[in-house]
C-alpha positions, 0 to 999 in steps of 0.5 A: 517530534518527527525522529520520536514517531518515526521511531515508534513506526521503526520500532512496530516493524520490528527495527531496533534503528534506522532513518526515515521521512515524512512524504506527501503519500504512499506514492512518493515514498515507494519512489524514495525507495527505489532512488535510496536502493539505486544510490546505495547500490550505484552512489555514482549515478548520483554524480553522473547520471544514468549513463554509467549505470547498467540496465537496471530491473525491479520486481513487483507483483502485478497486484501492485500500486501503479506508482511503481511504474510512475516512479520507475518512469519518474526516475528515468528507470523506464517501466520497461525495466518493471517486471510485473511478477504473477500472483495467485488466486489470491493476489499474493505475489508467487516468490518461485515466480519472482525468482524464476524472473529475476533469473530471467533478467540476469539472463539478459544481460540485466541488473535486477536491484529492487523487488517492492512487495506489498502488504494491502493491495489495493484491489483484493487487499493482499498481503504478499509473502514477505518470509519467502520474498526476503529469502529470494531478496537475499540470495541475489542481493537485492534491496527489499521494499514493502509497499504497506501504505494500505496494510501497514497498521495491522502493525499495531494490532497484536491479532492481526500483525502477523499478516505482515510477517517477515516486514523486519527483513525489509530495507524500506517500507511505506506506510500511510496512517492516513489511511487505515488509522484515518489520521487527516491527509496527508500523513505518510511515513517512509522507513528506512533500516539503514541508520547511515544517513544514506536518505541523507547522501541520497538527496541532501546538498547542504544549502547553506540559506537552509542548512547551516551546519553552525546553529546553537542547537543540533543540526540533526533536527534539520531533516529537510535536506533528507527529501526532495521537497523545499517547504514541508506540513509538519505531518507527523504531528497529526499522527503524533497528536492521535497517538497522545489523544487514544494511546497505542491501545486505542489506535490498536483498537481502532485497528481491531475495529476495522477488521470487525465491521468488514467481518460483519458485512462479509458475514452479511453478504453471505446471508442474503440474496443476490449477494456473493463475494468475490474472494473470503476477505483477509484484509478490510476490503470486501470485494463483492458482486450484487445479482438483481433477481433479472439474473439469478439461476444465470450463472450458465449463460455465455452473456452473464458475466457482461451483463453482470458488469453493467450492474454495478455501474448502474447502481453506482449511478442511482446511489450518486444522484441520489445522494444516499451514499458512495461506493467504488466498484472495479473489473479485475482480470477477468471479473467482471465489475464488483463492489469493493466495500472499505470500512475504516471511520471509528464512527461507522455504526451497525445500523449504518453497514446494515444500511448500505447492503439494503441501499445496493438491494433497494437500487439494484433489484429492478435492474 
């Protein structure tokens, strides 16, 4: 069942083969993958450890997952050796600036080996320009790894796919259909192109309790010694269950449906007083700020934007105590805090977004 959906998520990428494993989050696989690229690059460090590698440096936007530099720190990489890339307006990372650092890092005397971009970041839901990236990608022969644990899904929608435009000229990718799909936690997949059995090299040591190799049946089933776990869920099977119950076309849908409710409340917040989004959504995350009426026609003012932060805390705060409902708000450089809106239940109605723009308003408007 696992290697059937793995290479149903393979085919959507655009990867007529390849490898793959279930991992417990987006997390962990974004760590696989930059194991995988230091092992296929250095397969001795493997044996000895860190002392025969050079200084080795990754790339990733600064929009990225911080469990880039965990795994960076996890893996004894060091998050010195992570260089945050900038990224326009947007949050999209700039490939002239990913170039203009790798440079930097060769320069010194570094080893650049890895760039992870990433497709639905968390904050400002954007998708980097993986066309681009993979071209810098493959004129210093760096492995390529897309991070769309969030955005991976608009994979099976044929409006949407072409966000991830380029995703097949990655090495890896990262992809949680607990997410977006709203398959039960937790369900994340990593991808890999290279059909080698490198994932197997990687972390595999063949015990022989676990992984005999004289079993009556195939012993390429026994995909266990491809991760670092011991005992795993058999996670595939929640999405492998979805996908039989509302088919390719459903979840489809399912995709489609999401994009539409974050659509309308866009469409929404531009309607009605005091509300203002941050930035035109491209993805399902809808970045906005309220304005109680105590601050409108402010906008001028040196205290505005301060004051503004506190808004969003604040109404946070009521709607918690009174038990209505939940939303999370951030800062974002120099943004103040704002409300960041993700819709992605099947279930959600019309009436029940109309609802929670009418509760922020309710909660907020003495403020």
């Amino acid at each position: 069942m696992e290697e059937v959906v793995l290479a149903k998520l393979r085919e959507l990428v655009g990867w007529k083969s390849g490898d793959g494993i279930f991992c417990p989050g987006g997390s962990i696989s974004n760590m696989y993958a930059m194991n995988v690229a230091r092992f296929q690059r250095f397969p001795e460090s493997r044996r000895q450890g860190g002392r025969v590698l050079p200084r080795l440096v990754l790339f990733a936007s600064e929009e990225c997952h911080y469990s880039v530099q965990k795994g960076a720190a996890f893996l004894g990489i060091g998050t010195d050796n992570v260089v945050l890339v900038r990224a326009d307006e947007r949050g999209k990372m700039i490939p002239e600036e990913l170039e203009k650092e790798i440079e930097r890092a060769k320069s010194e005397g570094a080893v650049p080996f890895f760039v992870s971009a990433t497709s639905g970041t968390t904050v400002l839901g954007a998708f980097d320009p993986l066309g681009p990236v993979a071209d810098v990608c493959q004129r210093h022969g760096l492995w390529l790894h897309v991070d769309a644990a969030w955005g991976g899904s608009a994979l099976l929608s044929r409006k949407h796919r072409h966000l991830l435009a380029g995703i097949e000229r990655a090495d890896s990718v990262a992809w949680n259909p607990h997410k977006m799909l709203t398959v039960g936690l937790q369900c994340s997949a990593f991808l890999l192109r290279d059909d080698s059995g490198l994932l197997q090299r990687c972390h595999g040591t063949g015990a022989t309790y676990l992984f005999q190799t004289d079993k009556f049946y195939d012993v390429t089933f026994d995909t266990g010694d491809k991760t670092v776990q011991c005992g795993r869920r058999v996670d595939c099977f929640k999405l492998w269950l979805l996908w039989k119950a509302v088919g390719t076309e459903g979840l489809e849908q399912r995709v489609d449906r999401a994009f539409a409710c974050t659509r309308y409340l866009a469409a929404e917040v531009k309607r009605r007083d005091g509300f203002q989004l941050v930035l035109e959504p491209e993805f399902l995350n809808l970045c906005f700020w309220f304005v109680p009426p105590s601050l409108r026609g402010q906008q001028g003012c040196a205290d505005f934007g301060p004051r503004l932060g506190k808004v969003a805390p604040a109404i946070k705060e009521r709607m918690m105590k009174e038990g209505s409902m939940m939303v999370g708000y951030q800062p974002h450089g120099a943004r103040p805090n704002f409300f960041r809106q993700i819709v992605t239940s099947p279930a959600v109605t019309r009436a029940d977004l109309d609802f929670f723009l009418d509760e922020i308003e309710r909660l907020g408007r003495d403020l």
